[in-house]
C-alpha positions as CSV (number, residue, x, y, z in Angstrom):
1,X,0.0,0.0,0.0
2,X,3.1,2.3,0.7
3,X,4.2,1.1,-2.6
4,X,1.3,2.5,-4.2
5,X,1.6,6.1,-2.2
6,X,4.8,6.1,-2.9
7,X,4.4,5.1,-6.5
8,X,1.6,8.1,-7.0
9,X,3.3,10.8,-5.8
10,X,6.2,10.2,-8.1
11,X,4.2,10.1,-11.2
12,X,2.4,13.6,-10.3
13,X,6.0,15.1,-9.3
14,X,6.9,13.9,-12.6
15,X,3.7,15.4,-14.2
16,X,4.2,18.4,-12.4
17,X,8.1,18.4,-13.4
18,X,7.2,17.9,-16.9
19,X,4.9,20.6,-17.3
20,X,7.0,22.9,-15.5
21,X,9.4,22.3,-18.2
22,X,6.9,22.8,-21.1
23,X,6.2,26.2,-19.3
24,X,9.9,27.1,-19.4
25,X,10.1,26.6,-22.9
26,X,7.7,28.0,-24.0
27,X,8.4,31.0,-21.7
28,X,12.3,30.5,-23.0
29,X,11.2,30.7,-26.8
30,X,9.0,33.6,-25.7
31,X,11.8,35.7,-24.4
32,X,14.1,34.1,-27.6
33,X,11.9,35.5,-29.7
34,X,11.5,38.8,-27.9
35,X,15.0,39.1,-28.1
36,X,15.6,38.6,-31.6
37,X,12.8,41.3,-32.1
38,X,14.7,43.8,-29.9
39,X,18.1,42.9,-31.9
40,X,16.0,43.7,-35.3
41,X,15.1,46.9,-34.1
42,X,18.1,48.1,-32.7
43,X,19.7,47.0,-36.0
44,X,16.8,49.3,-37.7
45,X,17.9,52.4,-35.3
46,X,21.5,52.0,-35.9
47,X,21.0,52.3,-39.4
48,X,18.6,55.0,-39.4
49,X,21.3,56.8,-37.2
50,X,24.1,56.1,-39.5
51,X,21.7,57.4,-42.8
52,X,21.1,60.7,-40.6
53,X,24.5,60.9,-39.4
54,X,25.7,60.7,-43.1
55,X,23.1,63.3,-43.9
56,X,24.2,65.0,-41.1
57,X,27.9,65.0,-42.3
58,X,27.0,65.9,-46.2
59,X,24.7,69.4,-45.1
60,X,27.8,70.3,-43.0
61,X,30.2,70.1,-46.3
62,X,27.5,71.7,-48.6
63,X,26.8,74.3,-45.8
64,X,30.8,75.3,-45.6
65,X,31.1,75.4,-49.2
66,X,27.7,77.5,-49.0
67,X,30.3,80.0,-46.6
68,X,33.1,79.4,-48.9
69,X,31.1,81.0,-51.8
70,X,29.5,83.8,-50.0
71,X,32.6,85.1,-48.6
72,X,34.2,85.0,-52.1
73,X,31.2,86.9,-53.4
74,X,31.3,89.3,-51.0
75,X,35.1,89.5,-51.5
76,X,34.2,90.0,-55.2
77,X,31.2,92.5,-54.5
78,X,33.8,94.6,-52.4
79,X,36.0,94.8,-55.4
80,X,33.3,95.5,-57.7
81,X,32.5,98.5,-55.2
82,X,36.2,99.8,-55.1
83,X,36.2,99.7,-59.1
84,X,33.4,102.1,-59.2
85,X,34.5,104.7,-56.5
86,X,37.8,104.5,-58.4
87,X,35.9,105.0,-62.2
88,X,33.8,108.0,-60.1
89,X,36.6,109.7,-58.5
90,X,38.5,109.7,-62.0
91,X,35.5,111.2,-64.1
């Protein structure tokens, strides 16, 4: 009759056991696939921040060649303006 006790609680340990590991993985294949979710996205980000970065980098070269050109028209306007004070104060 022990036996038999004995006998019962080991098969529901071993039911309990088993479904414990069932839950696991499932929980385990849950958080797996979470995970590969939150590396996708962070993959996602980084590239978006390296496209804006690169965008980033190209507006600061057209913007200093932007400065580059204004200051040489404004050094070209000044001569311009010295040309005609020159012409006027000869005529």
């Amino acid at each position: 009759m022990e036996y038999l006790i004995l006998e019962e609680k080991y098969k529901n340990l071993l039911n309990k056991s088993n479904y414990e590991k069932t839950v696991l993985k499932k929980e385990t294949e849950a958080l797996q696939k979470k995970i590969e979710n939150l590396e996708s996205a962070y993959i996602e980000k980084e590239s978006k921040i390296n496209e804006i970065t690169e965008e980033k980098e190209k507006l600061k070269d057209e913007l200093f060649e932007m400065k580059k050109e204004n200051k040489d028209l404004k050094e070209h306007i000044s001569k311009l303006n010295e040309r005609i004070v020159v012409k006027k104060n000869n005529q």
